[in-house]
N, C-alpha and C positions, 0 to 999 in steps of 0.2 A: 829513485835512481837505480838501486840493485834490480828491482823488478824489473825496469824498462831493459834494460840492459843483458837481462835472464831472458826477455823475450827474443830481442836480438840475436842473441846465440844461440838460441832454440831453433830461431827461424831460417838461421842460417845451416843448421844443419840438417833440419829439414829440406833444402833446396839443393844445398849437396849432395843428401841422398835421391831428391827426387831425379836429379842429372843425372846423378850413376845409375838408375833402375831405368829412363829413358836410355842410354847409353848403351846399357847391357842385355835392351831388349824385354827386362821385368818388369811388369807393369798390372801387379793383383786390381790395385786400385787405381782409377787412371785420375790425372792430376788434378783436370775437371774437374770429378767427382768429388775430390778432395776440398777445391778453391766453392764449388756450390757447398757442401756441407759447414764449411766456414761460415759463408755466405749468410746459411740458412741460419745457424744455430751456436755459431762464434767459434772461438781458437778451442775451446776446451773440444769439440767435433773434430776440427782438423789435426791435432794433436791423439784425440784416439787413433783417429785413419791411419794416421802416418805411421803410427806405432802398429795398427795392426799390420802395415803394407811389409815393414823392417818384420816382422813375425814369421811374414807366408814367405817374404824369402828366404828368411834364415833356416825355412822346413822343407824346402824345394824337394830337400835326396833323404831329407828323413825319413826315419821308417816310420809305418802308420803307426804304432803305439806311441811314438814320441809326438808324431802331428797328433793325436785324440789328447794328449797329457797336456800340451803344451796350450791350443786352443781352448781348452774345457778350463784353464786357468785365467788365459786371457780375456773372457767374457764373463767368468767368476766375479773378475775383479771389479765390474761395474757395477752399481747400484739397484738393486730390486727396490720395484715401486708398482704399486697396482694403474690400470689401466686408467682409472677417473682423474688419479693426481697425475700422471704425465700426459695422457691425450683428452680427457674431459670425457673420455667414451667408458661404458660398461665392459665392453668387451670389443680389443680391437688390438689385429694382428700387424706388430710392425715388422718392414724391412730390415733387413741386417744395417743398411748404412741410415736409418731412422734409430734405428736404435744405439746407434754409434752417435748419432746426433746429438740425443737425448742425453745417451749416457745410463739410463735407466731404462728398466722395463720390467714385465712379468715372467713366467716361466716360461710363455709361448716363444716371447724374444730370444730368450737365452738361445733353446733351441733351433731355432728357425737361424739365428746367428751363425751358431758353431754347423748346423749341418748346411749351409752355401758353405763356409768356408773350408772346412773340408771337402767337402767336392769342388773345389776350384784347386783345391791341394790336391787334385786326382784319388782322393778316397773312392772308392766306388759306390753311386748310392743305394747298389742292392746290398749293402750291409749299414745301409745308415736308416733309420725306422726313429718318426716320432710317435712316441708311445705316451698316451695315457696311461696315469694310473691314479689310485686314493691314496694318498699321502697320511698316513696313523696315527700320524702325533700331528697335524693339525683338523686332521678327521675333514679333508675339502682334497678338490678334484686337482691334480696336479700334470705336470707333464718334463719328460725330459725325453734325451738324445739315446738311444739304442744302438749300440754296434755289435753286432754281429756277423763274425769272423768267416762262419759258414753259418748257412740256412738251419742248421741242424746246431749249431752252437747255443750256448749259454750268453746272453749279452751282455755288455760291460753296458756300464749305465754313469750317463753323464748327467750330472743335475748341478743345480746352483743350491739347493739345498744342501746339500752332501759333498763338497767339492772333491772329494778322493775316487776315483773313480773303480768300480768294483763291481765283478758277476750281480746277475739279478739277485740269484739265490741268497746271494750275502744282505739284500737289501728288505729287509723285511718288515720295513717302515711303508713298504709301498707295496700297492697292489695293483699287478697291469689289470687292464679293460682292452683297449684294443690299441694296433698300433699301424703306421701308413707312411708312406715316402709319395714322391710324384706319382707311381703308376700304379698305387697299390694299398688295398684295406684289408688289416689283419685283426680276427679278434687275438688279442695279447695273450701270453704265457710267458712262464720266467726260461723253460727253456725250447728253443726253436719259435719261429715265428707266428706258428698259431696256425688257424684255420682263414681262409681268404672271405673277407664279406664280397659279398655280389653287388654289384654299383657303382666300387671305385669314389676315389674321391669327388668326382662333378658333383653325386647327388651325397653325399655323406660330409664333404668338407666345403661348404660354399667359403668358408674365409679362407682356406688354403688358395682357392682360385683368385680369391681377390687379392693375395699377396704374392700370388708369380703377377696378375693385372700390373703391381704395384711397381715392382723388380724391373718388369720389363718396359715401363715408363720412366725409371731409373737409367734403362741402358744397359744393366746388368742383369 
């Protein structure tokens, strides 16, 4: 009976907020999206959403270092799980709101997570760069979220391993290889963004392509 009654008020305030972000014009995640993710993968998906939609507005006028702190926590807080136990695949890139689904995922998600959502939080993605690098203390190939401030800067480095976020140079558990956004392949460095590989992601990143394919069958 508490249970049944904890969902009811849950749900209820769930739909009051989704009225007031219709109402007000805000609308990160659209309600849709929300009621399929349900749909797909039950309440504990529609309760991320919701909570992350209540996140991106509450960051609307924030300044970016609090949007990078606040997000990089938010998708902290879900579960790493390698690829085999949550999708049966060796290696497979999910979408932000699959990963929201799930609730779990690898390093790629994390990333792939936190940089849409800052860039729907108007971060700009020429400062947002996912970067490989070798992780020391598990001696295997890793990946997090790169922001850099300027092209010439030092970048803050957001990982689900490390949840505090801190300059490359402070990071010396990890070793970048290379790193790339939508338009663009950089071999890595701890400070500035490296040297540009020739090819671009089409011939360097075929899962990248197949995860905007994914995004954009999504709607978003």
């Amino acid at each position: 009976m508490p249970t049944n009654k904890g969902n009811f008020i849950f749900r209820a305030i769930t739909l009051a907020l989704l009225f007031f972000l219709a109402l007000y014009g805000v609308d990160y995640i659209k309600s849709s999206t929300i009621a399929q993710l349900e749909k797909r993968y039950g309440e504990g998906a529609r309760r991320r959403a919701v909570a992350l939609n209540a996140l991106m507005v509450s960051l609307q006028n924030a300044s970016e270092q609090e949007k990078l702190i606040k997000v990089n926590n938010f998708f902290n807080s879900l579960r790493w799980a390698d690829d085999m136990e949550v999708w049966g695949k060796k290696d497979y890139w999910a979408t932000r709101m699959e990963f929201l689904g799930k609730g779990a995922g690898d390093c790629e998600d994390y990333v792939t997570a936190k940089y849409f959502t800052l860039k729907q939080l108007g971060v700009s993605t020429d400062k947002l760069y996912f970067t490989y690098v070798k992780a020391l203390r598990y001696n295997q190939a890793h990946m997090v979220l790169s922001y850099y401030e300027t092209p010439k800067s030092i970048p803050l480095v957001l990982d689900n391993i490390n949840g505090n976020i801190k300059i490359a140079t402070q990071r010396t558990d990890l070793v970048p290889v290379y790193s790339f956004n939508g338009d663009s392949l950089y071999l890595a460095k701890q400070e500035g963004l490296g040297q540009v590989v020739p090819g671009g992601n089409k011939k360097q990143n075929p899962k990248w392509i197949e995860l905007i394919d994914r995004m954009q069958k999504e709607g978003l």
